[in-house]
N, C-alpha and C positions, 0 to 999 in steps of 0.2 A: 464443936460438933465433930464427932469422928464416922466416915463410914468405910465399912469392910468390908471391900467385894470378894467370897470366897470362891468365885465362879469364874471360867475366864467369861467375859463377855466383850463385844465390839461398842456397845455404848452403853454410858450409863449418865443419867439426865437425874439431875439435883434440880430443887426446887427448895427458893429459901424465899421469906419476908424481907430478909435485911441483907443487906449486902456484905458479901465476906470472899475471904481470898480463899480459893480450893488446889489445893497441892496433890497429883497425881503423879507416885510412883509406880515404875514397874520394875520386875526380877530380872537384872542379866545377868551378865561375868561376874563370879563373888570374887575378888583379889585376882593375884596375877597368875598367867598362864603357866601349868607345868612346863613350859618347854618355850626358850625364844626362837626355838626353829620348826615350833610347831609340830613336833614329832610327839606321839603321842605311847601312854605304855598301857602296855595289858601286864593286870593283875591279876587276874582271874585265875592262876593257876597257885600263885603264893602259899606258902606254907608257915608255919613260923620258923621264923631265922634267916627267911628270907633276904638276900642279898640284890638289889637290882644292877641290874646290867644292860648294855646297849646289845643290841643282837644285828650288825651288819647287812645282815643276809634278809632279814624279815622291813629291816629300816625304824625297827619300834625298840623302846627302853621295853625291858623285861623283869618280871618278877618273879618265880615260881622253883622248884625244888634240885634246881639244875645249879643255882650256887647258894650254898646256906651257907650261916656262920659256922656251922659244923665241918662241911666240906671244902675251907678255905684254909687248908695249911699252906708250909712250909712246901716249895716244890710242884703243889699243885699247877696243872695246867689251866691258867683260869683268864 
């Protein structure tokens, strides 16, 4: 017997004839944390060819059109 709750709800009461073992999963953390120090990045701005970077001053990794694979030579300040 499978059942599918697609709602969050606080309980849900099973009623069987015969006695069975009922296994109840729920959604957390999928895989490991972008970050083991818990810093987190804003994407929101990313382009493509986006280069991420730590931004200092903000405390967050960054993604957005401030370093692309375009604008990464030789010399550059980066």
């Amino acid at each position: 017997m499978t059942v599918n709750v697609t709602e969050n709800k606080h309980v849900i009461n099973i009623t069987e004839t015969h006695p069975s073992v009922i296994s109840v999963q729920t959604q957390g953390i999928q895989g490991a944390s972008f970050s083991s120090t818990n810093v987190s990045m804003d994407d929101s701005q990313k382009v493509d060819g986006s280069v991420a970077y730590f931004d200092a001053v903000a405390g967050i990794w960054k993604a957005n059109s401030t370093r692309t694979v375009l604008n990464l030579v030789d010399g550059a300040n980066f």
